[in-house]
LOBAVEX-80966 format. One line per field, with one value per atom (N, C-alpha, C, O): atom name; residue in three letters; x, y, z. Coordinates in Angstrom, 1 decimal. Each point is the difference from the previous one (the first is absolute). Layout:
atom = [CA; ...]
rest = [ala; ...]
x = [X; ...]
y = [Y; ...]
z = [Z; ...]
END
This chain:
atom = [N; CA; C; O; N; CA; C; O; N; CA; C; O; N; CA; C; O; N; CA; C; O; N; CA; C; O; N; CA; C; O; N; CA; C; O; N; CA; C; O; N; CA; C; O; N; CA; C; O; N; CA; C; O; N; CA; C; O; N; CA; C; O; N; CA; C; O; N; CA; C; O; N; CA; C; O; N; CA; C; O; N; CA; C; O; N; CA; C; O; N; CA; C; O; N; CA; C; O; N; CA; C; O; N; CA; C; O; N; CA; C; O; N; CA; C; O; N; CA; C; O; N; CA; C; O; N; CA; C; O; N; CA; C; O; N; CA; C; O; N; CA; C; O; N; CA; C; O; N; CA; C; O; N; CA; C; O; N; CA; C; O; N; CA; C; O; N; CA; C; O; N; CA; C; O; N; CA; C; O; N; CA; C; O; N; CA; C; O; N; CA; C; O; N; CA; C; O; N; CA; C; O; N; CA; C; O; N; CA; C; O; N; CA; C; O; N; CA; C; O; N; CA; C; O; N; CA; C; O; N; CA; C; O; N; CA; C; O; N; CA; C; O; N; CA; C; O; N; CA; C; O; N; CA; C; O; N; CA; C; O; N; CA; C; O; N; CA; C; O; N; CA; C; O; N; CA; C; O; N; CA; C; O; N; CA; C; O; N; CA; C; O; N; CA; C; O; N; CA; C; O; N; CA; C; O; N; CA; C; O; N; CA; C; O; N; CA; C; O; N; CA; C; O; N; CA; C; O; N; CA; C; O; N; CA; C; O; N; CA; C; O; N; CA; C; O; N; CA; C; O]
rest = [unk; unk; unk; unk; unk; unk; unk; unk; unk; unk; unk; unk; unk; unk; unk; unk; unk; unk; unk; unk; unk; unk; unk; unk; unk; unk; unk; unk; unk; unk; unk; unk; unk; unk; unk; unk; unk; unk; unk; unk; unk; unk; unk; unk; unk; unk; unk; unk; unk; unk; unk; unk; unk; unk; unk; unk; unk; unk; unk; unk; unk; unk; unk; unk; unk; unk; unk; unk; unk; unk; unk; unk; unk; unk; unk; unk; unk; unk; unk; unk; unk; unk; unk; unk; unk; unk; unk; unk; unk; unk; unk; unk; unk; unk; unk; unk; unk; unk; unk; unk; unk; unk; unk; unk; unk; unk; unk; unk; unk; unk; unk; unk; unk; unk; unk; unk; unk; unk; unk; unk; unk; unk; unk; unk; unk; unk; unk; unk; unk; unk; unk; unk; unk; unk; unk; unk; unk; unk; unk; unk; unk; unk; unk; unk; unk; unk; unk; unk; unk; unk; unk; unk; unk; unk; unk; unk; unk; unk; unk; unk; unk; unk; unk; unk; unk; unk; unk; unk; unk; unk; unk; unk; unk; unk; unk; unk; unk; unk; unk; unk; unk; unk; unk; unk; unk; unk; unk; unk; unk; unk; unk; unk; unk; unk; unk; unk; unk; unk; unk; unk; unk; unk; unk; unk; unk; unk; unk; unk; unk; unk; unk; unk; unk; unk; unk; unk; unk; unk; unk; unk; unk; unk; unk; unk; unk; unk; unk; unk; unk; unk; unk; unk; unk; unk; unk; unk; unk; unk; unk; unk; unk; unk; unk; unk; unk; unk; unk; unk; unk; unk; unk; unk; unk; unk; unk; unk; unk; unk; unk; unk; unk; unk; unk; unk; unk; unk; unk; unk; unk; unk; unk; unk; unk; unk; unk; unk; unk; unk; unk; unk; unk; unk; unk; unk; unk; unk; unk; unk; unk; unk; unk; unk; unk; unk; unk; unk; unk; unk; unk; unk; unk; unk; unk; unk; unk; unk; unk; unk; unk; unk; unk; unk]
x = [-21.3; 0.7; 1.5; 0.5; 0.1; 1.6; 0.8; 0.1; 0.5; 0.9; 1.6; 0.6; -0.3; 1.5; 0.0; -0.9; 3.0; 0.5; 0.2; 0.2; -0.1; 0.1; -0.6; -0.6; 1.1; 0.1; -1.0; 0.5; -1.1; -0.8; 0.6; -0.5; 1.7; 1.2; 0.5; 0.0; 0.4; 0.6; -1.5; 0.0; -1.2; -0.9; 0.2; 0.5; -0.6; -0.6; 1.1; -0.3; 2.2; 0.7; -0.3; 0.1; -0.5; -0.1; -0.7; 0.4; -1.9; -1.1; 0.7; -0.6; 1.7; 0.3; 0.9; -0.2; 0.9; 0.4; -0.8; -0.2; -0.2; -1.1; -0.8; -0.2; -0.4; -0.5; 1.2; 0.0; 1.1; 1.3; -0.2; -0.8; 1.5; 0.0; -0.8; 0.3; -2.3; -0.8; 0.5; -0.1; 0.4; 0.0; 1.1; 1.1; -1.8; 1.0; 1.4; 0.9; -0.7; 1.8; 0.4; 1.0; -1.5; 0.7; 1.6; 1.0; -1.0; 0.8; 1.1; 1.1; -1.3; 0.3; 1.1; 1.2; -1.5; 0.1; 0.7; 1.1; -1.1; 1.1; 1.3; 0.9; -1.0; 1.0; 0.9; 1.1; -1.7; 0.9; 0.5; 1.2; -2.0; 0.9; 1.3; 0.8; -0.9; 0.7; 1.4; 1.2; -1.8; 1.5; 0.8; 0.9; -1.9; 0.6; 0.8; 1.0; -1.3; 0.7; 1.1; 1.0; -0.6; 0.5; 1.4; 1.2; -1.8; 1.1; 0.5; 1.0; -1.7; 1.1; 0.5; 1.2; -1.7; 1.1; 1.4; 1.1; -1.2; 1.0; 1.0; 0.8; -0.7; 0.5; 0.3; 0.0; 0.2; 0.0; 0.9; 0.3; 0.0; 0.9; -0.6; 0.6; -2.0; -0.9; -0.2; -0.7; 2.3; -0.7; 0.4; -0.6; 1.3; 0.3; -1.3; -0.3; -0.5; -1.3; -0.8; -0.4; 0.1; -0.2; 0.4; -0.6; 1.9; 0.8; -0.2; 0.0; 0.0; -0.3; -1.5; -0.3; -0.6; -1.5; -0.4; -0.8; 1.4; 0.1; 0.8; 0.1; 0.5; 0.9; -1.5; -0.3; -0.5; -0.9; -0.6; -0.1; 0.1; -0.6; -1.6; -0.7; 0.0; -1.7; -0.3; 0.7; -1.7; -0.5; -1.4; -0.7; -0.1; -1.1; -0.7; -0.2; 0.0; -0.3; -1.3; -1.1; 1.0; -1.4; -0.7; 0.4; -1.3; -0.6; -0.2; -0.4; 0.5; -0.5; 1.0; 0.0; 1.3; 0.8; 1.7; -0.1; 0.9; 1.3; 0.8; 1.0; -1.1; 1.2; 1.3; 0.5; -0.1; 1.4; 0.4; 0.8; -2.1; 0.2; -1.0; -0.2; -0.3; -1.2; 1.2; 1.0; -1.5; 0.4; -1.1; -0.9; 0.8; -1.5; -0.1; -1.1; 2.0; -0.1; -0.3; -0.9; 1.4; -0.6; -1.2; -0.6; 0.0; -1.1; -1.0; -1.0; 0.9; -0.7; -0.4; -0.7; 1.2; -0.1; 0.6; -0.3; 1.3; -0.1; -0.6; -0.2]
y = [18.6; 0.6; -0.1; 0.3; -0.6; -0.5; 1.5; 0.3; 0.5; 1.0; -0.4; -0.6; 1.1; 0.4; 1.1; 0.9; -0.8; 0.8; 0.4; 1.2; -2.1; 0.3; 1.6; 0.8; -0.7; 0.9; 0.3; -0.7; 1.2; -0.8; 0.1; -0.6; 1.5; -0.9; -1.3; -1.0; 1.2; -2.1; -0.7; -1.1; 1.5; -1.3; 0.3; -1.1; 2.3; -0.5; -0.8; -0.9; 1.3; -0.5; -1.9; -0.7; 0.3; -1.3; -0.6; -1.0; 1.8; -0.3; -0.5; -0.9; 1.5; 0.1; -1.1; -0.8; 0.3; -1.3; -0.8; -0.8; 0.8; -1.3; -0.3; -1.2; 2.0; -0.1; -0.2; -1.0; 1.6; -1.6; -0.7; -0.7; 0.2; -1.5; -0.9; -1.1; 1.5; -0.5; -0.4; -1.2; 1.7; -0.3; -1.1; -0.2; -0.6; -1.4; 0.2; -0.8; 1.9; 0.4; 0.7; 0.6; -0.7; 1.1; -0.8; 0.7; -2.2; -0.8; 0.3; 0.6; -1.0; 0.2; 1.4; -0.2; 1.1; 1.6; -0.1; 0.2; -0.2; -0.6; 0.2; 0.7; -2.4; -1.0; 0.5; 0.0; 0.8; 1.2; 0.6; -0.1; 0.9; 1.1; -0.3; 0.8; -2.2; -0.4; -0.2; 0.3; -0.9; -0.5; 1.3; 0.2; 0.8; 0.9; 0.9; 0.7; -0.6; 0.7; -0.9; 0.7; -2.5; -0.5; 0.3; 0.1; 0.0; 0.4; 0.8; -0.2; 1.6; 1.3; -0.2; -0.1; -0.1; -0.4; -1.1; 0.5; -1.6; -0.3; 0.3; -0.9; 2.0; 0.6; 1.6; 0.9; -0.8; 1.2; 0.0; -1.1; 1.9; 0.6; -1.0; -0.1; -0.5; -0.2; -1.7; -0.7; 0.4; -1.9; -0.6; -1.0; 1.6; -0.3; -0.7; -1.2; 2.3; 0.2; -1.2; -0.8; 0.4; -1.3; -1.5; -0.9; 1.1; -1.1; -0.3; -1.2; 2.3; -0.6; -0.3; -0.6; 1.0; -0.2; -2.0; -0.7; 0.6; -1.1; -1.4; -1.2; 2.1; -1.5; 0.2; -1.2; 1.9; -0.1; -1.5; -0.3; -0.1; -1.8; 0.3; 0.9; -2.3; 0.8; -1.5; -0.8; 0.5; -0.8; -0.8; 0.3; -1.4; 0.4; -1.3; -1.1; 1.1; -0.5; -0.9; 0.6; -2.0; -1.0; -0.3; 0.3; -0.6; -1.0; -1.3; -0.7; 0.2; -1.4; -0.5; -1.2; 1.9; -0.8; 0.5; 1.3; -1.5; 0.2; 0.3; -0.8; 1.5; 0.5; -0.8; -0.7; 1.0; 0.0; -2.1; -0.5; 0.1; -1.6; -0.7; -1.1; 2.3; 0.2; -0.4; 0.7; -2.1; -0.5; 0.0; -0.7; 1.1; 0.1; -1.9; -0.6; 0.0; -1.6; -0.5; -0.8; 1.0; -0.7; 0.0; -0.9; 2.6; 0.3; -0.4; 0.7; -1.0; -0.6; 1.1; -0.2; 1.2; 1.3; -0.2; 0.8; -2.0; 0.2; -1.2; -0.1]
z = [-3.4; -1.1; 0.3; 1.1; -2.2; 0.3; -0.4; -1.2; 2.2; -1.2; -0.1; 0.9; -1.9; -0.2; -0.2; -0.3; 0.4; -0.3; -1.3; -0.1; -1.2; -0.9; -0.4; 0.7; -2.1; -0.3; -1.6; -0.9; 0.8; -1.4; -1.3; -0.9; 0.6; -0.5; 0.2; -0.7; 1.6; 0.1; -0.1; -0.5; 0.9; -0.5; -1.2; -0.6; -0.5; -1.4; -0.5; -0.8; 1.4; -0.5; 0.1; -1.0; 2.4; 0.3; -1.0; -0.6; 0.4; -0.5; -1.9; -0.6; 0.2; -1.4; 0.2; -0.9; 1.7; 0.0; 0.2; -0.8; 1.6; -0.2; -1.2; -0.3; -0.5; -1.4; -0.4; -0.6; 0.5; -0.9; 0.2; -0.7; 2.1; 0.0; 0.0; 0.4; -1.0; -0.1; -1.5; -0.3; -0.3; -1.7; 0.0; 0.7; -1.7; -0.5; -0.3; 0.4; -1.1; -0.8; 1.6; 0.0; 0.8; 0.9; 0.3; 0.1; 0.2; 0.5; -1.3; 0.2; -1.6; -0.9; -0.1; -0.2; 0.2; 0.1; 1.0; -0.4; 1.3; 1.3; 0.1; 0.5; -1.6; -0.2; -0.7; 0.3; -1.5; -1.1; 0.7; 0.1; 0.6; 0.8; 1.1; 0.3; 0.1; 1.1; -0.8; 0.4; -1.8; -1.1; 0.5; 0.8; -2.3; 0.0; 1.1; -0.5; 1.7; 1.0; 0.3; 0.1; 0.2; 0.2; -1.5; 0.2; -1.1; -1.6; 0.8; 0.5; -0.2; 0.3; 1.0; -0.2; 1.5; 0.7; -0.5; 0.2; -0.8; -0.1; -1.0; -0.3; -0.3; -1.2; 0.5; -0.8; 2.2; 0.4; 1.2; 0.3; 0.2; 1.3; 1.7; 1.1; -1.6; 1.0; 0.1; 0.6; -2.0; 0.3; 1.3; 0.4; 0.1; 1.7; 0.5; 0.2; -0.1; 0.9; -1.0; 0.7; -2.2; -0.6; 0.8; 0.5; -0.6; 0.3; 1.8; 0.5; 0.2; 1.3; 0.4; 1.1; -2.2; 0.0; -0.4; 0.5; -1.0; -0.8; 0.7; -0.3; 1.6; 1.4; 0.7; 0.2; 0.1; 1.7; -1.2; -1.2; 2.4; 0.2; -0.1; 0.5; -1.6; 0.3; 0.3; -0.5; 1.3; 0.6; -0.1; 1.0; -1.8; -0.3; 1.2; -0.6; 2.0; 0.9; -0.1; 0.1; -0.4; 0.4; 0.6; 1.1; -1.0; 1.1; -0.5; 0.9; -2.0; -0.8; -0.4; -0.1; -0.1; -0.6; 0.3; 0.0; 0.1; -0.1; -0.8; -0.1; -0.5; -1.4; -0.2; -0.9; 2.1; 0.4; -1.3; -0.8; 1.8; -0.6; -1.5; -0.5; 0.3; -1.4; -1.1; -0.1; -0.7; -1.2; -0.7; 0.4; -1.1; -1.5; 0.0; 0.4; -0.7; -0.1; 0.9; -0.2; 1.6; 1.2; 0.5; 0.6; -1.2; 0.7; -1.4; 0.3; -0.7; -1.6; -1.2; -1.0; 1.5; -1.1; -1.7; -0.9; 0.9; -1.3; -0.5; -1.2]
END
């Protein structure tokens, strides 16, 4: 038998996310919310913290192929 520390608050909390992000709109519902918090922040005292969110560098790393040299034409995608 495996225990934790949890607390059976934080499971039922876990437990209620996970039934979101099982539902199809959950990604959807998200995405709204991401807008919307991104609107206030930058319309507020806080676009600083927007604007320096928006320099970190994001990276989406291969094994099959190289981005860096990915042409849609070369590679026969169009």
């Amino acid at each position: 038998m495996i225990t934790t520390s949890w607390t059976p608050r934080a499971l039922g909390i876990m437990s209620s996310i996970r039934t979101f992000l099982r539902l199809e709109s959950a990604s959807g519902i998200l995405l709204i919310r991401a807008a919307g918090i991104a609107i206030i922040y930058t319309n507020t005292r806080l676009k600083h913290l927007y604007e320096s969110l928006l320099e970190i560098p994001v990276y989406a790393p291969t094994r099959t192929m190289d981005l860096a040299r990915f042409t849609p034409a070369k590679s026969g995608f169009l």
